[in-house]
C-alpha positions as CSV (number, residue, x, y, z in Angstrom):
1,X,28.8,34.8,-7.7
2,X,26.2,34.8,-4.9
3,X,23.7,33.3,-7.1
4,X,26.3,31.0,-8.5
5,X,26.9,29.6,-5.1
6,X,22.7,29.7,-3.9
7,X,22.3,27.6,-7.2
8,X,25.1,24.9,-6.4
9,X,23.9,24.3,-2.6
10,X,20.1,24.1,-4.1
11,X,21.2,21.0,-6.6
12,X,23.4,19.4,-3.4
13,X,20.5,19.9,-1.1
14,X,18.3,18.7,-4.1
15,X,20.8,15.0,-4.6
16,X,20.7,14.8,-1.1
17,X,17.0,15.3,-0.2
18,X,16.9,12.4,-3.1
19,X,19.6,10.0,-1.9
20,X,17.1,6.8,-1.8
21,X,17.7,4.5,-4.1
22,X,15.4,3.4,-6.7
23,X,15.4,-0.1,-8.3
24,X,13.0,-1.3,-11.0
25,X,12.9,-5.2,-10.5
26,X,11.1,-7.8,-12.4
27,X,9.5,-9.9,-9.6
28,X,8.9,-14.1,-10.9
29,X,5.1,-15.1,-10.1
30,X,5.1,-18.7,-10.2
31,X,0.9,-18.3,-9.7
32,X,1.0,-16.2,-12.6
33,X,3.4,-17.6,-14.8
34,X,5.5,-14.4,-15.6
35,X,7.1,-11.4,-13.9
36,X,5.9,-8.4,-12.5
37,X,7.6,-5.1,-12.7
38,X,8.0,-3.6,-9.5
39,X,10.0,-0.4,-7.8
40,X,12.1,-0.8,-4.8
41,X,13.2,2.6,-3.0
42,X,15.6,2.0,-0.7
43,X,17.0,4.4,2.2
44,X,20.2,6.3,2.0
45,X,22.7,4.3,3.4
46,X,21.1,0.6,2.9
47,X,24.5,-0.7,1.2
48,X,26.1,-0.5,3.9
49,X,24.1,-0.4,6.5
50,X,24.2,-3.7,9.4
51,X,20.4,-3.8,10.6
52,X,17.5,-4.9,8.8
53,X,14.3,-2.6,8.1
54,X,11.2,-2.6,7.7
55,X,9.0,-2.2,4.4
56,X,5.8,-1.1,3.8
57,X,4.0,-2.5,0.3
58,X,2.5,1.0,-1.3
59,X,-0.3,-0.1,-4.4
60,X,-1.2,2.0,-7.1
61,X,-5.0,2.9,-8.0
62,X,-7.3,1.9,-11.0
63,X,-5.8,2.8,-14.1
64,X,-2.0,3.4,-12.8
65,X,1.2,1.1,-12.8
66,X,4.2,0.3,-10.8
67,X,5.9,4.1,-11.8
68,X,2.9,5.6,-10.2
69,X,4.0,6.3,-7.1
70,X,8.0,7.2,-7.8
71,X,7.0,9.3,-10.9
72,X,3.7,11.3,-9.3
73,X,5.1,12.0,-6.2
74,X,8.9,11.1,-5.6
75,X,9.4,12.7,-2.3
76,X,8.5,9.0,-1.4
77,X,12.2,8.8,-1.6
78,X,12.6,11.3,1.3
79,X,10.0,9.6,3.2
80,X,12.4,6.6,2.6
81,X,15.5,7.8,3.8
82,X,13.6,10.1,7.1
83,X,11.8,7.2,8.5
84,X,14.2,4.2,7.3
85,X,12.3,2.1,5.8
86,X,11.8,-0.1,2.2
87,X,8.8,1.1,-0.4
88,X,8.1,-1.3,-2.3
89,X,5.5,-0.7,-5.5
90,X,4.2,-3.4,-7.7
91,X,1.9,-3.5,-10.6
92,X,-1.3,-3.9,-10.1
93,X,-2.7,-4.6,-13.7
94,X,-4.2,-1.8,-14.4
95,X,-7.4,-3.1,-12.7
96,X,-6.6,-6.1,-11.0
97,X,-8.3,-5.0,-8.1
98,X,-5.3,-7.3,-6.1
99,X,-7.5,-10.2,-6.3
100,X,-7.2,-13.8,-7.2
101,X,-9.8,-13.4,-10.1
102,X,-12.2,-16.7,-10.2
103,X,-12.8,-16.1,-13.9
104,X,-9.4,-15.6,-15.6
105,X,-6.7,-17.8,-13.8
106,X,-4.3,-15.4,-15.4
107,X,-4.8,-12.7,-12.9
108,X,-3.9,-13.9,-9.0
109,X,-2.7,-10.5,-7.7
110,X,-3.7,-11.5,-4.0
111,X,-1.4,-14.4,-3.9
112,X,1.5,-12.1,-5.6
113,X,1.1,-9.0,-3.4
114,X,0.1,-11.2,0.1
115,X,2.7,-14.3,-0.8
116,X,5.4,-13.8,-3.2
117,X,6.3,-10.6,-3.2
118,X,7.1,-10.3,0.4
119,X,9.3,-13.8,-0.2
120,X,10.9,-12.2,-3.0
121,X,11.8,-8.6,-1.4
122,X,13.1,-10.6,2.0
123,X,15.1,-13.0,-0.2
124,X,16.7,-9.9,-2.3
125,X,17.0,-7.8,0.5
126,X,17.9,-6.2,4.3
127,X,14.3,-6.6,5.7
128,X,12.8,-7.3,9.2
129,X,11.2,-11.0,7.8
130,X,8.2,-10.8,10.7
131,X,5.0,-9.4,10.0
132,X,5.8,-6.5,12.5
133,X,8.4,-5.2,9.7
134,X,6.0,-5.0,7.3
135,X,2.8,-3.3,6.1
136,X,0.3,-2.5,3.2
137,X,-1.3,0.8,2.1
138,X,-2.6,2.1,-1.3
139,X,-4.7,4.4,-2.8
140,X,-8.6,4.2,-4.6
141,X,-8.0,0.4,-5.6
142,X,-5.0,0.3,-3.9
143,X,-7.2,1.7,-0.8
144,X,-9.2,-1.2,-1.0
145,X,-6.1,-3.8,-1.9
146,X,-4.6,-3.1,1.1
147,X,-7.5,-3.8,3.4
148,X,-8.6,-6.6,1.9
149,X,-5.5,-7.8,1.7
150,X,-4.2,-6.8,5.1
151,X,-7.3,-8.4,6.4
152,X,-7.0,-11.9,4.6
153,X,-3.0,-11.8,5.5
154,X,-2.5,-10.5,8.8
155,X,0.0,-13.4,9.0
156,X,2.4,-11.6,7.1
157,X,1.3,-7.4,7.3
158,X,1.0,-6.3,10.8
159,X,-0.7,-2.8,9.5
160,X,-2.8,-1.7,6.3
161,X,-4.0,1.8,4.9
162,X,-5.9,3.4,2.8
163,X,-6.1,6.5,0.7
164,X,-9.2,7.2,-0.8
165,X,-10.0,3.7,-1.3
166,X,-12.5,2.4,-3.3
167,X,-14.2,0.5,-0.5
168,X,-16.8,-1.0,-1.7
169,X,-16.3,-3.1,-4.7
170,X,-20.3,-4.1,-5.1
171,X,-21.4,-0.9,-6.2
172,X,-18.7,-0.3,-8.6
173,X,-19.7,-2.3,-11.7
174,X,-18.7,-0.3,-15.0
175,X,-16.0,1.4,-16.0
176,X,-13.2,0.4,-13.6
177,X,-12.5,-3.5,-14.4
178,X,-14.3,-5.2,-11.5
179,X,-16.0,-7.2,-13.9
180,X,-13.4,-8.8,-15.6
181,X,-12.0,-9.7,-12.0
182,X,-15.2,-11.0,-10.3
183,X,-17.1,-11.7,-13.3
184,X,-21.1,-11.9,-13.6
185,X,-22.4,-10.3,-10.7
186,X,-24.7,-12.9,-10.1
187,X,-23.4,-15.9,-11.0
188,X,-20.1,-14.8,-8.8
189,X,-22.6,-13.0,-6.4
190,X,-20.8,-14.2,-3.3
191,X,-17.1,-12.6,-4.4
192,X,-18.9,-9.5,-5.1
193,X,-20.3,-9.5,-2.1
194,X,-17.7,-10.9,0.3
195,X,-14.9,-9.7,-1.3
196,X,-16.0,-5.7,-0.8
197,X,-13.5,-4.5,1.9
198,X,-17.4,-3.3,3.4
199,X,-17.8,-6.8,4.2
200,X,-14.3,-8.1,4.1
201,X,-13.9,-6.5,8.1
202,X,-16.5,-8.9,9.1
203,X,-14.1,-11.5,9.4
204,X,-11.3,-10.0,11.8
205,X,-8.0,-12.1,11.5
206,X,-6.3,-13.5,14.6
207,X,-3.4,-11.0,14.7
208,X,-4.0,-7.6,15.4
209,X,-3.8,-4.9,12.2
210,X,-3.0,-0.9,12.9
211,X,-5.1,0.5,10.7
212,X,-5.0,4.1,8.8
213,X,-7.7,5.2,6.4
214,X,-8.0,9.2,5.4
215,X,-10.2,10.3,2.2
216,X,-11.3,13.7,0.7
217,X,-14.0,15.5,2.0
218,X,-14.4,16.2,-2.1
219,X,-14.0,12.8,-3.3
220,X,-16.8,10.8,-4.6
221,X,-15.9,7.8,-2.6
222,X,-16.0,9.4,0.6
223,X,-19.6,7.8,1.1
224,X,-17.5,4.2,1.4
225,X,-14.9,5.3,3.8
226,X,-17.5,6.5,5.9
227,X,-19.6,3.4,5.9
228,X,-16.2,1.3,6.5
229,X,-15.5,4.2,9.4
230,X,-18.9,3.0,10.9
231,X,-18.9,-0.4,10.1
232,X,-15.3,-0.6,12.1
233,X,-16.7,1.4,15.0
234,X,-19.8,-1.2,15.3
235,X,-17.2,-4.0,14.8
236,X,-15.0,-2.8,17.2
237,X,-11.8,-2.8,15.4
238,X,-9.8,-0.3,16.6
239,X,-8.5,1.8,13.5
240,X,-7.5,5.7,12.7
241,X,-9.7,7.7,10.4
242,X,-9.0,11.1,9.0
243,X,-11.3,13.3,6.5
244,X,-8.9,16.1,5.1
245,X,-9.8,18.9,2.2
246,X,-9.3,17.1,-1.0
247,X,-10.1,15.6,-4.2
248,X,-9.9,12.5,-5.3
249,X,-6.0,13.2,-7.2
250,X,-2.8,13.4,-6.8
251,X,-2.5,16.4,-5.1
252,X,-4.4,14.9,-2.2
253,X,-2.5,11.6,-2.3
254,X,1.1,13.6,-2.3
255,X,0.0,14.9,1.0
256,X,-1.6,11.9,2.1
257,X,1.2,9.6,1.8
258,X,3.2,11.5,4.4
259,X,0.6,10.9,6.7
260,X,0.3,7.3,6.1
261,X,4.8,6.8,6.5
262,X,4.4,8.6,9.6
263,X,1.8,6.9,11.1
264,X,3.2,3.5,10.3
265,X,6.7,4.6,11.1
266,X,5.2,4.9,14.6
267,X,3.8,1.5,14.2
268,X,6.9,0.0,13.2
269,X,8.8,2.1,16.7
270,X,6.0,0.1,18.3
271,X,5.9,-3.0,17.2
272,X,9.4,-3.8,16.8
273,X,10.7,-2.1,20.0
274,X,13.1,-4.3,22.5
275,X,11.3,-6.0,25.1
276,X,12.7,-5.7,28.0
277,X,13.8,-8.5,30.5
278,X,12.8,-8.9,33.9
């Protein structure tokens, strides 16, 4: 009977810790001409709650899809409902790389993830519609999504991450779809170039971004985050970097991503906090 009971109040404690909501939508691209499937986790209690909240956009890496995140590690839904806040996850393409490819007009990834997604998810749902409500983080391609895109689109994120990112897009030439995006490296030398969040920095936006980025001391693209790491410190733009044990997997990404919720919860607490009246 004992066991009976410690069985029952581990499935309870099991629906509750899981209470977020999960939608699968299918998002309209008018750049792109079709729709893009994308997962919405929503915090326990959104139906019925009165304010608005915040969301942060969470990409997937080279390789993955929209389900990535939900399906490798779905205490994102926890995450949701602890620190009240909207995950959204698109698809990336496989290897879209989140850009607006010059080659194949087909794939404009920036301009969905920067433009109409965030239209889309404030039009559908309770969000904060300012940049201070939302932000951007991803991991290996997403890693580098984010930045650049955070970087090009500080007018509507207000942070950007990075877990394990692949941040350096000129280097990478074989085997993970850059060349289909950017096309001949020297034709299309100055997307290469520019484009690489290593040189993407150069160009600091207006606004101000909080900024996150953790790798692996084991992962092969540790070299990058290190060079962006320095490249920030010589720039000046303020920004958080963390080496922790770890591969470049989803072991190291199921820890990472509590980092990354908690740090721009804080952001949110900041950004978004009353200001007081004289």
């Amino acid at each position: 009977m004992k066991q009976l009971i410690l069985g029952f109040l581990c499935v309870v404690n099991t629906l509750i810790a899981l209470a977020a909501q999960v939608d699968t939508l299918a998002v309209p691209s008018a750049a792109m001409k079709k729709t893009v499937p994308t997962v919405v986790v929503l915090p326990n209690g959104y139906k019925n709650a009165q304010q608005n909240f915040p969301v942060m956009y969470l990409l997937h890496g080279a390789g993955g899809n929209y389900r990535n995140w939900i399906t490798r590690v779905p205490h994102i839904q926890q995450l949701a409902d602890e620190y009240k806040m909207i995950i959204v996850c698109p698809d990336g393409a496989v290897t879209s790389w989140y850009f607006d490819s010059p080659v194949d007009s087909s794939m404009r990834y920036e301009t969905f993830v920067a433009k109409e997604l965030p239209e889309y998810i404030d039009q559908q749902f309770k969000t904060i519609q300012q940049r201070e409500g939302r932000v951007i983080t991803g991991l290996s391609m997403g890693g580098h999504g984010a930045l650049f895109l955070g970087f090009r689109h500080a007018n509507t994120f207000s942070g950007a991450g990075s877990m394990s990112g692949a941040l350096h897009v000129t280097v990478i030439r074989q085997g993970y779809g850059v060349e289909k995006i950017l096309g001949d490296t020297a034709i299309n030398r100055d997307y290469w170039n520019n484009w690489s969040v290593l040189n993407a920095i150069e160009k600091k936006p207006a606004e101000s971004l909080s900024i996150l980025i953790d790798c692996g001391v084991e992962d092969r693209v540790l070299p990058m985050n290190r060079a962006v790491h320095e490249k920030m410190q010589k720039l000046k733009i303020d920004h958080e970097y963390t080496e922790r044990p770890g591969n470049h997997d989803w072991k190291y990404w199921s820890n990472a991503i509590d980092f990354q919720v908690h740090y721009f919860s804080k952001h949110f607490e900041r950004m978004l906090k009353p200001q007081k009246k004289n």
